[in-house]
C-alpha positions as CSV (number, residue, x, y, z in Angstrom):
1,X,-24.9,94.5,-55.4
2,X,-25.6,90.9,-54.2
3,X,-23.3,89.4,-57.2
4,X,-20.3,92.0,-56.3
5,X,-19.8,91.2,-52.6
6,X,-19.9,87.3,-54.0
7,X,-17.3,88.3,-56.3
8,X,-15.3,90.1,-53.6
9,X,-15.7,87.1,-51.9
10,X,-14.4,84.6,-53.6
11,X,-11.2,87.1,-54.8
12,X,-10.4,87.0,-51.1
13,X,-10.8,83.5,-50.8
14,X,-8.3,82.9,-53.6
15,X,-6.3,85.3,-52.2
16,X,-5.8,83.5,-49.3
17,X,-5.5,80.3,-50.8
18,X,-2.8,81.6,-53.0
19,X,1.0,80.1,-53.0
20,X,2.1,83.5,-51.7
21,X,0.2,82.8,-48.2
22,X,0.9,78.5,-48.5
23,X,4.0,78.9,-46.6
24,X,2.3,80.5,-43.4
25,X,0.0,78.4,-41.1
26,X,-3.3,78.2,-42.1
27,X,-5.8,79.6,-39.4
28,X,-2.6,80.0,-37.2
29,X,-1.9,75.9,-36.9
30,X,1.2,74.8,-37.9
31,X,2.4,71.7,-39.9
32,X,1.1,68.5,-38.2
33,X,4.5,66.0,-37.8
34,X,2.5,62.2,-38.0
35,X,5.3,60.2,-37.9
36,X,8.1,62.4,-36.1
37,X,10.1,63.1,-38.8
38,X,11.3,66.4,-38.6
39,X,12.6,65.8,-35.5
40,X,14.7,62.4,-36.6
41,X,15.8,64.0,-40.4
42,X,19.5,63.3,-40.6
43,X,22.4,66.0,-39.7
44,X,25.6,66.0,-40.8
45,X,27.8,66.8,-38.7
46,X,31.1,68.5,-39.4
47,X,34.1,65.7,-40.0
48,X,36.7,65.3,-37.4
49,X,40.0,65.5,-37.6
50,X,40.8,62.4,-35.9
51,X,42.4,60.1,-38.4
52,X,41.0,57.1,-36.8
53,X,37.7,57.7,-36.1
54,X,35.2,56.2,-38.5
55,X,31.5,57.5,-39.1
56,X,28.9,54.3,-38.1
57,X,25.3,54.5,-39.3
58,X,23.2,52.6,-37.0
59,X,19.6,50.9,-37.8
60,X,17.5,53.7,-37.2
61,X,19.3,56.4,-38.9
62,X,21.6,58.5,-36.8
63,X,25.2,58.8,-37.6
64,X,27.6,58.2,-34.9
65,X,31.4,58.2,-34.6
66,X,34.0,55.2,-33.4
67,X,36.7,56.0,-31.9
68,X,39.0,53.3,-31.5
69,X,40.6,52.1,-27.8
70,X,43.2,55.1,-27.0
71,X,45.8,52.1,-26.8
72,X,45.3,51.1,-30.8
73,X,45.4,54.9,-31.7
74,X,48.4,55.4,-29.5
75,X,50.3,52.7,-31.3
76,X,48.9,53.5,-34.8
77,X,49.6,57.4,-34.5
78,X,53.3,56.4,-32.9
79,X,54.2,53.2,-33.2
80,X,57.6,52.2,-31.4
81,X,58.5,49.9,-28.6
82,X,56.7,50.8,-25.2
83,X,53.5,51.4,-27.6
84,X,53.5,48.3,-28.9
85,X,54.2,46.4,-25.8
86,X,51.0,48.5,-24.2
87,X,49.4,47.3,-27.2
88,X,50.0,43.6,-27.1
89,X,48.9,43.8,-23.1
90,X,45.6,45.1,-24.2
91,X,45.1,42.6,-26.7
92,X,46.4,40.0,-24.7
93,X,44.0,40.9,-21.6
94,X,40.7,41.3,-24.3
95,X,41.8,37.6,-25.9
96,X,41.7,35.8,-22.4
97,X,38.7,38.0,-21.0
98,X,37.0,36.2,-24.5
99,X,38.5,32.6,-24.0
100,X,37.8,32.9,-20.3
101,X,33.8,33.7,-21.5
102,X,34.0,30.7,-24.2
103,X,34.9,28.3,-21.1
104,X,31.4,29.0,-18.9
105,X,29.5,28.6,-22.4
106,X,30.8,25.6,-23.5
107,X,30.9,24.1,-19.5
108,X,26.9,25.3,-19.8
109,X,26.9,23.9,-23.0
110,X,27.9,20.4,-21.0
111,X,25.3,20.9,-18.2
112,X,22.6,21.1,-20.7
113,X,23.0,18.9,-23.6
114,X,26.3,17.2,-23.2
115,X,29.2,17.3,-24.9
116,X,28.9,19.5,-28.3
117,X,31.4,19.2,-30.8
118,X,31.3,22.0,-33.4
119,X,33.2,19.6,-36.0
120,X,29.2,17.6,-36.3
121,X,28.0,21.1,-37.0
122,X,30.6,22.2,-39.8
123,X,31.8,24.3,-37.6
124,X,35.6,24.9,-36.1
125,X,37.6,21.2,-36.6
């Protein structure tokens, strides 16, 4: 009698420890997530049908989408005249907002260590 309920036993142990019941929890805990990965596992997300938007993957994983300044994709999707004009305007401002930066650099550039010429450095002639 002693050796059956062993047998029964360890049947029901094998039982449980059997693929079929792998899947659920065991003792009603789920999965343990160390590291946080289930949350952070990369979706795709369904493509757009902008023609100018480009898919950017960034260092940590996630996927995100670039849409380009509505003035470029104005004058790419219908490129004429007043487009073009808005086009060159925007350029135009985004170039002297940039030189305008360069200027306080190199003047701190001055303050600090003198005069720097970038020719010394290999750099622009």
């Amino acid at each position: 009698m002693l050796s059956s309920s062993f047998i029964t036993f360890f049947l029901s142990l094998a039982l449980l420890a059997s693929p079929c019941f792998a899947q659920s929890a065991a003792y009603g805990l789920s999965e343990i997530d160390y590291f946080s990965m289930k949350s952070s596992r990369l979706t795709v997300q369904a493509p757009q049908e902008d023609l100018w938007a480009e898919p950017v993957l960034s260092p940590d994983g996630k996927v995100s989408i670039y849409h380009p300044p509505a003035v470029v994709v104005d004058f790419l999707n219908n490129p004429n005249e007043e487009t073009g004009r808005k086009y060159l305007n925007w350029n135009a401002s985004r170039l002297s907002k940039i030189q305008k930066a360069q200027k306080v650099l190199e003047a701190l550039s001055h303050q600090e260590k003198g005069p720097v010429s970038l020719s010394e450095n290999g750099g622009i002639k």
